[in-house]
Every structure is written in structure tokens, then in C-alpha cells.
C-alpha positions in Angstrom: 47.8 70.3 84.8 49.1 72.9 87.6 50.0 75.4 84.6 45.9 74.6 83.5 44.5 74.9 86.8 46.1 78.3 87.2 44.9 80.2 84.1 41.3 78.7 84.6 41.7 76.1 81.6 39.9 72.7 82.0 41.1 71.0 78.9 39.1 68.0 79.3 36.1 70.2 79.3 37.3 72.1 75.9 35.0 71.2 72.3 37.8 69.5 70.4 37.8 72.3 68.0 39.4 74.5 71.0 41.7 71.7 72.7 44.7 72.7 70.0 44.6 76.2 71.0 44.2 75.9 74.5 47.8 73.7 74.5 49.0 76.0 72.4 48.8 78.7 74.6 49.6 76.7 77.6 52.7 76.0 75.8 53.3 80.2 75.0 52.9 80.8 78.8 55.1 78.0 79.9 57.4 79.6 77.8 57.6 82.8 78.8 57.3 81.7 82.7 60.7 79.8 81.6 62.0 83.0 79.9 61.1 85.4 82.8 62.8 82.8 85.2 66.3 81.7 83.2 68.0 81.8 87.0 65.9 78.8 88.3 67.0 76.6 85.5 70.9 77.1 85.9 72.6 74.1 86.0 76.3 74.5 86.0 79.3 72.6 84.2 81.6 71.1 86.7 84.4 74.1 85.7 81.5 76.2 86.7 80.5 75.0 89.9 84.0 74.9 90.9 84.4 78.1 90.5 80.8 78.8 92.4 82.1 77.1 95.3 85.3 78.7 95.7 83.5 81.5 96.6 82.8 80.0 100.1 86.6 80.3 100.3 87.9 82.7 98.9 87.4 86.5 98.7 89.1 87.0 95.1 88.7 84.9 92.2 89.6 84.2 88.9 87.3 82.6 85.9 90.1 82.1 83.6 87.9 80.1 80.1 88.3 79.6 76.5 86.1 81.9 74.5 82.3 80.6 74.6 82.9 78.6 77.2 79.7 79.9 79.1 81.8 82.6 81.5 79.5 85.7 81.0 76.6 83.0 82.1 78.5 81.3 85.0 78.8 84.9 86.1 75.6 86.3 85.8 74.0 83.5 87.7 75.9 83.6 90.5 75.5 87.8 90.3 71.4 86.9 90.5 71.4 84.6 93.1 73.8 86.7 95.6 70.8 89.7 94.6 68.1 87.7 95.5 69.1 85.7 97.7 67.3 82.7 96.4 70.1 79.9 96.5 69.1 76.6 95.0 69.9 73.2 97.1 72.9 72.5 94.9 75.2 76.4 96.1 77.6 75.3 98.0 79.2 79.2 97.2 79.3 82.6 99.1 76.2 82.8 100.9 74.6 86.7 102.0 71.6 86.3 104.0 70.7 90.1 103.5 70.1 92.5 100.7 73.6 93.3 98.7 75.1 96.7 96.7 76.8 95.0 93.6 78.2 96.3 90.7 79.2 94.3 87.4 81.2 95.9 85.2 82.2 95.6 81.4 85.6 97.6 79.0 83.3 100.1 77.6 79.3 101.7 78.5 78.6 99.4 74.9 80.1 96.3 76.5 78.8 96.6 79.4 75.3 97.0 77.8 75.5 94.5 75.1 77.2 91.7 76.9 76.4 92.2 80.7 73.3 94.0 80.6 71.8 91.8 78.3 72.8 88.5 80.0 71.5 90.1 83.0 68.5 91.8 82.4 67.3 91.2 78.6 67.8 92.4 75.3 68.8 96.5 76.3 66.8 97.7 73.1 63.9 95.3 73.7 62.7 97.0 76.9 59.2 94.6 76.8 61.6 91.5 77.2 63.5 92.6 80.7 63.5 90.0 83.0 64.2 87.6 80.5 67.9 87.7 81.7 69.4 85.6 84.4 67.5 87.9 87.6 64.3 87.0 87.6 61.5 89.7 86.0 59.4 89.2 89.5 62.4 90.1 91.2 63.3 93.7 89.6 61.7 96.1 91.5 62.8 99.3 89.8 65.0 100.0 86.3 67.1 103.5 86.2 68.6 103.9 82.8 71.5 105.5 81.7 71.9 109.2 80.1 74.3 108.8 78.1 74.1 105.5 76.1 70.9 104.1 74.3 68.7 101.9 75.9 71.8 101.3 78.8 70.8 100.7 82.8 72.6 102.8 85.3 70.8 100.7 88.4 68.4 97.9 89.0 66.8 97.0 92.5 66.1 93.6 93.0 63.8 92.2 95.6 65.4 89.8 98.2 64.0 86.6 99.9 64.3 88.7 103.4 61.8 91.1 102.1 64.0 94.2 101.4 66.0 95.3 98.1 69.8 94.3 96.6 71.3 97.0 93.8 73.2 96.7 91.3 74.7 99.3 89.1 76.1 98.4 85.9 80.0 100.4 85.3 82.6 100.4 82.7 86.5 100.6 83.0 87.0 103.9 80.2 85.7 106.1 82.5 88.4 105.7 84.6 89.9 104.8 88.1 88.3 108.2 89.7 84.3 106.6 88.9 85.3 103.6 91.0 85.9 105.0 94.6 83.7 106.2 96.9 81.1 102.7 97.4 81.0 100.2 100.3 79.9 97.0 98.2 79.4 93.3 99.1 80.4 92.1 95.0 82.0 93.3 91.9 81.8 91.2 89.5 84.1 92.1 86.5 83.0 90.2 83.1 86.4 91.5 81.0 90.0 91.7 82.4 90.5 95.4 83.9 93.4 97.2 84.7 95.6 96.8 87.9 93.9 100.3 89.4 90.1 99.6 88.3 91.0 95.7 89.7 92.2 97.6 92.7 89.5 100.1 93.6 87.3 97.3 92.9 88.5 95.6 95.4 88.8 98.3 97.9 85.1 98.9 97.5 85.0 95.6 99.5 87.0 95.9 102.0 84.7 97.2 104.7 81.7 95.1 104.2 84.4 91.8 103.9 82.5 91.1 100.2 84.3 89.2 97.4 85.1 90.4 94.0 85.3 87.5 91.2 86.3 88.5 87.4 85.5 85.9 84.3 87.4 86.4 80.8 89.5 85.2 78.1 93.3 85.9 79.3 93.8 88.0 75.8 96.4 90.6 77.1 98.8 87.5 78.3 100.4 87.4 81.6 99.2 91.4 82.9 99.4 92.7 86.4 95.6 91.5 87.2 96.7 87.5 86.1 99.6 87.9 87.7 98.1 88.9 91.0 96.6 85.1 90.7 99.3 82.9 89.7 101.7 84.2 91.4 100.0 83.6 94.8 99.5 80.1 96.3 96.7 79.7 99.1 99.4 79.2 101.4 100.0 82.8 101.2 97.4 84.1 100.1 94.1 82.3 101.1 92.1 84.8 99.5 92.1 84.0 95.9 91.6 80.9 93.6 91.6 80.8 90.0 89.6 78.4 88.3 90.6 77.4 84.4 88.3 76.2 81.9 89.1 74.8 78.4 87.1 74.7 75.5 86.9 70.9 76.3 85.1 71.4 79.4 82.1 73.3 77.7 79.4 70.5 76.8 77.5 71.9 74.3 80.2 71.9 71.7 80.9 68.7 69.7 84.4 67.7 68.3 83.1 69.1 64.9 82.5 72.2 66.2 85.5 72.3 68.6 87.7 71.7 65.4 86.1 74.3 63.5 86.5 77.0 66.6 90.2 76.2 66.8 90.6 76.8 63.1 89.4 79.8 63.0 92.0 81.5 65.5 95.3 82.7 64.6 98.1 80.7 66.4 99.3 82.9 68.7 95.6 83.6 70.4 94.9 80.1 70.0 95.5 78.2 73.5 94.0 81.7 75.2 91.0 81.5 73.1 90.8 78.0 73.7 92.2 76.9 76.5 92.1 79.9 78.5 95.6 80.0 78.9 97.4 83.4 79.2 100.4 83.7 76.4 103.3 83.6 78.7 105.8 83.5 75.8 109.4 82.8 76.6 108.6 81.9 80.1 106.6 78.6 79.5 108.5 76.2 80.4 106.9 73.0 78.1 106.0 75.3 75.0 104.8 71.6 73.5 100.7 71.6 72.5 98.8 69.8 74.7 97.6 68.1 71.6 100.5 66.0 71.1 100.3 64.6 74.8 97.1 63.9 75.3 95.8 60.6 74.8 92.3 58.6 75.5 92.4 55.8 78.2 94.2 53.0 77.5 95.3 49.4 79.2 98.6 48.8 79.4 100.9 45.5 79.4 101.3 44.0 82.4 105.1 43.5 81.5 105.4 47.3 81.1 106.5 48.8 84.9 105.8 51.3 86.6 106.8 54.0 89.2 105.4 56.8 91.5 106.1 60.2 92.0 105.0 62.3 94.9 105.5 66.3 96.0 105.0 66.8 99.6 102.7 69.4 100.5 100.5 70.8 103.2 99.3 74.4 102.4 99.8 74.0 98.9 99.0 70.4 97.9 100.2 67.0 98.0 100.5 65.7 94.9 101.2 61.9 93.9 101.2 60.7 89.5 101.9 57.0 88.2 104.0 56.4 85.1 104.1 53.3 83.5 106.8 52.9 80.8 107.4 51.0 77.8 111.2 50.4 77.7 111.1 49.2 73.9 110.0 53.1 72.3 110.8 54.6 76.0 107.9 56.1 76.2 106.7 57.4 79.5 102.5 57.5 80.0 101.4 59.9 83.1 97.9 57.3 84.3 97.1 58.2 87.5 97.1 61.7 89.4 96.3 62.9 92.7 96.1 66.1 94.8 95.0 67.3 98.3 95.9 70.2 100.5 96.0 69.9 104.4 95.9 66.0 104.6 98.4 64.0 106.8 100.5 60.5 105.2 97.2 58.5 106.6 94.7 60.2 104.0 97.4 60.0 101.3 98.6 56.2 101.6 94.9 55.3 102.0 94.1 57.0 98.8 97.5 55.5 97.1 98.0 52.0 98.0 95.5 50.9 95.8 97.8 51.5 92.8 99.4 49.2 93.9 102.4 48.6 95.3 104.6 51.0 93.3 108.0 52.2 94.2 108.0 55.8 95.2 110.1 58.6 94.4 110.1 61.7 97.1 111.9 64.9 96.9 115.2 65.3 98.8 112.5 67.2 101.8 111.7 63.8 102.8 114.1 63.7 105.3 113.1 66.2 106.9 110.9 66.3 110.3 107.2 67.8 110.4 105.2 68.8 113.4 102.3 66.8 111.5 104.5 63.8 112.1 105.4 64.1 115.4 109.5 64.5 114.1 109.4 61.3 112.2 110.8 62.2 109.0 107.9 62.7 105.7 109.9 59.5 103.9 109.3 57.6 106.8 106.1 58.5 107.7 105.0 57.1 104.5 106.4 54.0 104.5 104.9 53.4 108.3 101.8 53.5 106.6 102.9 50.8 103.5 104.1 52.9 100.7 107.3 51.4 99.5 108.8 54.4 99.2 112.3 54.2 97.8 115.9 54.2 99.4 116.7 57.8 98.4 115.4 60.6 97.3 115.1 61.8 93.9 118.4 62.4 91.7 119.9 61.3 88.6 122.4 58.5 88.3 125.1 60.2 89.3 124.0 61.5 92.1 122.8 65.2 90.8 119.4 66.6 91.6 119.1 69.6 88.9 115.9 70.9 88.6 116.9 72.0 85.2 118.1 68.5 83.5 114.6 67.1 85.4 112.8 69.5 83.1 115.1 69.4 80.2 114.5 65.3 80.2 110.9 66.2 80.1 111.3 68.4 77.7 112.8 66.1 75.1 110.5 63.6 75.6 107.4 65.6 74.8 109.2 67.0 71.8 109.9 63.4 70.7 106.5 61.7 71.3 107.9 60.0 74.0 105.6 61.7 76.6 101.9 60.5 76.6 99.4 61.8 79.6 95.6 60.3 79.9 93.4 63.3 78.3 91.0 62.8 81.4 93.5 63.9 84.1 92.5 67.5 83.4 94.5 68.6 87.0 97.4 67.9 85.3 96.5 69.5 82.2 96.0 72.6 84.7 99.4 72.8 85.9 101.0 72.1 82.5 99.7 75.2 81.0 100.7 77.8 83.8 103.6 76.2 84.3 106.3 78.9 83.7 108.9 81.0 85.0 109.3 83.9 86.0 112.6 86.2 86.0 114.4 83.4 84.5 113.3 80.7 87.2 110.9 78.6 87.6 107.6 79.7 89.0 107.5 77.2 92.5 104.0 77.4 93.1 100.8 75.8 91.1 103.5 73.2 90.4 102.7 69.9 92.4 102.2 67.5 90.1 104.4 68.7 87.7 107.2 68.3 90.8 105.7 64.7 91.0 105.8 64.0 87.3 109.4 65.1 87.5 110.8 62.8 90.3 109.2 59.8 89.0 110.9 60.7 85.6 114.4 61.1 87.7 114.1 57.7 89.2 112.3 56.1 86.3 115.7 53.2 86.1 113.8 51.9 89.9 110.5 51.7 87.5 109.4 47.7 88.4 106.8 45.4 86.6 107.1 42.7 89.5 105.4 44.9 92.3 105.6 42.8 95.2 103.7 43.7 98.4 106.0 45.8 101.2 106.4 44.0 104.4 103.8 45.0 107.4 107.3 46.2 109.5 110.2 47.8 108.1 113.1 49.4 109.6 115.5 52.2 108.6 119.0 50.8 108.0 120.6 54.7 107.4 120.9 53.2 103.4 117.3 51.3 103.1 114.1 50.2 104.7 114.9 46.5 105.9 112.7 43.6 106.5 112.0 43.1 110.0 
């Protein structure tokens, strides 16, 4: 009725004769009012809006997705709304308050136009349909094309909620490192992997206004400098990036038919980058087992079956805390619970635990020793003051060895045996899994919590119990055990 009102149609008035047109072009212009407004209909996926809200975090940031995934779009949108300012109830990203100097760049001029410009602005050789990208058409104030590429934009200025004007000028990585210096800019947004000096003067052009830069794209060229930069570096030491992953299993609008189809269609050695957004990282993987062959739907288990827990101590990088239960008659070992926080104390993490259950815990061998958190109580201790029953000694194999190696190798041979089942919905894991990897012939120790977690409980799997009796209110530290009081 609004939409009616506003072009001066009173349908009820209409002869009947002149009632089908009229909806039909009530129908054309809410249409095109969609069409010319694509940016106040963006709804991210959960992957997406993780990645969004990093952004209030972090001034680097990594969209690491499975082709198709919706990357270009995630993107685009946020591109749109830093330009105009107009966030939506639901941002909890980067926030500018002002007009912003952006530029989004593409591999080639072509790239840039066909992918970028287009998802952006509108079809480039269609120039009556601009503004049917993701910035508004009421928002572009002024269109500057390009001289040397067909129907390609240089710059577009785009009016802000404040009343004054954003820019943003579309660039390309072949025409080198020189064409990126000289700007003071509050985003980049790079849509395809660059190179480690593009990546760099990217990031330079940021540096005085304290703007982000964020890049989205299929890891094709493996474990580069650029990828590198990001899982190499924890928070903990580098607070200014985040990478977000995103599998082909996190895009909704692809059913299992079509997800199956999409795999078959890749060679093997792009598949996991094409679909899970994985980088190849070859030799240095340390499970090189498809995820496939692990993953399994949610299931009950029998109560006779026991369990253990596993936890990884962590403040600037994160706790992390996994449940196996185990079926001694195949030994099988199913990872069904996971959990992960950064900057918590033992209160947050045994209220978020104990209702497992009381499981036994395994800890690493660095829970004996004192934190400032915990007021020089040891970490072990601190958790069992708060009702974990944490058990009598850290982590090791039977004979007394702690190798991180044989930890990994048991692993190992499990997954390679079937003997290694993980809940398909505990997609942190899942996250860790695939980066998990080494690096000049040792293991990678950061992005690793839960796999640290998996691996203790897995050491001390023989303390596993089905009877999981309730820890009594006040214990006391023998120097063996945790006594009765």
C-alpha cells in the first residue's frame, strides 16, 4: 500500500480491466527499488559475520573460503557500508563515523572490472544498470571511468549519512608495487591474494589514518608470504589480525547434491583449497587424513562407554577444553564436546565445563606452574578449587614420556585406521585440524588449542572412566593426589 501511495495508484479505485497492470507495475518498481538497494538486504552467513565483526578488533584480516562460498559478496558489503556509512542494527564491525578513501583491488584491470566492479557497482558494460551493485544507486554521486579498459571505473564517490562524500578507486596488482604508494586511506579491501609488496603498500596506505585492510580469496598459491603473515601470528602477538575460514559447508545455498557435484569437479590436489579454503601445506600438514573420513553426524553414545577430558591452558591465545568418549571393544576414540575462550580465568571455564559432567581431566605438564591470574596457586589446582576433577598428573604416556611426537603419531594412526571419529558440527575443531602443520620441521605452536587438548586426553585415555562420580566439595593436595578432606 506504501509502494501504491507513493506513485499515486489507488488500486481499489482501478476498472478491473486496469487492476492487473497496475500490480504489475507495482511489482516492476519494487523490483528495481530492491535491485538499486542490494546493500539493505544483506544478511550474512555466520562465517560471514564473523568475519564482519572482527573488524571491530582487528586492523588486518583474512577471509580465507572455499570457492563460491559468497567471499566477493561478504566483501563488497562491508566495502558499501564503511562508504556510506549506513550500518544496519545487526554490525557489530569497524565503525567510521565520517566520509572514507577506499580502494578495492582485483589481479588484473579485467578482474578487477568483472568481479569487483560489477559486484560493486553493476554490470561494467551495462552502464543503465549501476547501482544495482552492493552501494546503493542513490548513494553514487559521481562515476570516473577508466582510460584504458572498456567500460572499467577508475573512481566512484559515494554520498555518506554525515552529508559529505566517501571514494573509492578501483586498482589492480599487474601494474605493480610503484601504483600503490603515495595515498593515506581508511580500507583496502583486496578481493584476490596479492603479493607480499602490493599486501605491504596496502597496508602502509593505512597506517596514518589507523584504517584496516581485510583480503577475501581462495588460498590457490598454498602457504605464500601473505597466508603466512596470518597463521603464523597468534593474537597474543599480534592483535592486529584474525583470519576467518569458511568451508564450502558453511555456504547455505548449496545442497548436498550440489556440494558433491562441486567437489567432483576439482582435481585432487586443489580440492580442500577450493573447498575448504584450506591452503596446500603439503609435507608440513601434520594429519594429511580428509576430513571426510572423521567427520561424523551426532550421535548418543552408551552409557557403558567412558569418557575423559582434555584441556590446553591458555590466556592470550585460548583455553581450550574437548570430551572423548571411547569404545574399548573397536578402540575407537569420538571427539563430542569442544570449547574455547581467550582471556577467561578457571571460574568462567569450570562453569562452562562441569556440566559434562564430572569427567577426569588431563592438563599439560604447565599446570603446575603459578599464574598471576591465580594469585600463585598453581593452574591444576586452581581448577580443581573450583570442582574439576582434574587428574593426579599431568599428561604422559605410561611410561612416564611426554613426546609430543608419539602424542601425534597415536593420532595419527588412529585417523588412518577409522579409529578416530569427531562430531561434524564442532566446526572449531575442524578449523584447527586443517592448519594444523609445521613449520621448519616442527610443529606450528600456535592456532593449536584444541588440537593440544585432543592430544592429552588421547595420552591419558587408560584414566578414561564410565562410573563418573561427583568430586568432593574440599580436596587437598597430598604432593601425589588430590585427597578427600
Amino acid at each position: 500500500m506504501g509502494l501504491a501511495m507513493s506513485l499515486n495508484l489507488d488500486i481499489d479505485s482501478l476498472p478491473p480491466e486496469q487492476v492487473e497492470a497496475a500490480i504489475t507495475r507495482l511489482e516492476a518498481v519494487k523490483a528495481q527499488r530492491a535491485a538499486e538497494n542490494k546493500l539493505a538486504h544483506y544478511r550474512p552467513y555466520p562465517k560471514q559475520a564473523a568475519f564482519h565483526e572482527a573488524g571491530a578488533k582487528h586492523r588486518e584480516r583474512l577471509f580465507m573460503c572455499a570457492n563460491r562460498f559468497g567471499k566477493t559478496t561478504g566483501g563488497a558489503a562491508e566495502l558499501a557500508f564503511h562508504l556510506t556509512g549506513d550500518y544496519p542494527e545487526w554490525w557489530n564491525g569497524k565503525r567510521f563515523d565520517k566520509p572514507v578513501r577506499a580502494w578495492a583491488a582485483g589481479v588484473t584491470g579485467e578482474t578487477t572490472r568483472d568481479v569487483l566492479q560489477e559486484k560493486l557497482i553493476g554490470p561494467p558494460f551495462r552502464e543503465s544498470e549501476w547501482g544495482t551493485g552492493m552501494i546503493p544507486k542513490a548513494a553514487i554521486a559521481g562515476v570516473a571511468t577508466s582510460r584504458g579498459i572498456p567500460a572499467a571505473i577508475d573512481t566512484v564517490n559515494v554520498r555518506h549519512i554525515s552529508g559529505g562524500l566517501s571514494s573509492l578507486q578501483f586498482k589492480s596488482y599487474e601494474r605493480g608495487r610503484e601504483k600503490w604508494q603515495g595515498a593515506a586511506l581508511e580500507v583496502v579491501y583486496f578481493d584476490e591474494e596479492p603479493d607480499e609488496g602490493i599486501y605491504s603498500e596496502g597496508l602502509t596506505r593505512t597506517n596514518e589514518t589507523g584504517g584496516i585492510v581485510y583480503l577475501c580469496f581462495t588460498p590457490l598459491l598454498g602457504v605464500s608470504a601473505v597466508v603466512q603473515r596470518f597463521l603464523s601470528s597468534s593474537s597474543a602477538v599480534h592483535p592486529d589480525r584474525a583470519v576467518v575460514c569458511a568451508t564450502i559447508d558453511d555456504a547455505p545455498h548449496f545442497s548436498e547434491a550440489d556440494k558433491a557435484r562441486i567437489a567432483a569437479s576439482y582435481a585432487p590436489h586443489e580440492l580442500e583449497a577450493r573447498t575448504k579454503g584450506v591452503p596446500v601445506l603439503g609435507s608440513g600438514r601434520i594429519f594429511p587424513v580428509k576430513e571426510e573420513t572423521l567427520a561424523i553426524e551426532h550421535r548418543e553414545f552408551p552409557r557403558h562407554w567412558p569418557r575423559i577430558g582434555g584441556m590446553d591452558f591458555g590466556w592470550d591465545h585460548p583455553f581450550a577444553a574437548v570430551e572423548l568418549v571411547w569404545d574399548r571393544d573397536t578402540d575407537t576414540v569420538y571427539v563430542s564436546r569442544t570449547y574455547c575462550l581467550r582471556e577467561a580465568t578457571a571460574v568462567i571455564h569450570a562453569a562452562a565445563l562441569k556440566p559434562w559432567g564430572s569427567l577426569p581431566w588431563a592438563w599439560p605438564r604447565d599446570g603446575r606452574r603459578e599464574t598471576l591470574e591465580g594469585a600463585g596457586v598453581a593452574l591444576a589446582k586452581q581448577y580443581t578449587a573450583q570442582g574439576l576433577d582434574m587428574l593426579y598428573t599431568h599428561a604422559q604416556f605410561e611410561d612416564g614420556s611426554v613426546s609430543v611426537e608419539a602424542g601425534i603419531q597415536d593420532m595419527l594412526i588412529r585417523m588412518e585406521s577409522g579409529r578416530f571419529k569427531v562430531f561434524k558440527h564442532l566446526t572449531d575443531w575442524f578449523d584447527e585440524y586443517r592448519l594444523y602443520h609445521r613449520r621448519d620441521g616442527r610443529v606450528h605452536k600456535e592456532g593449536d588449542d584444541l588440537m593440544s587438548a585432543t592430544r592429552y586426553a588421547v595420552m591419558m585415555l587408560r584414566h578414561a572412566r564410565t562410573d563418573i562420580p561427583r568430586r568432593p566439595r574440599s580436596t587437598r593436595w597430598d604432593g601425589r593426589s588430590w585427597m578427600s578432606m
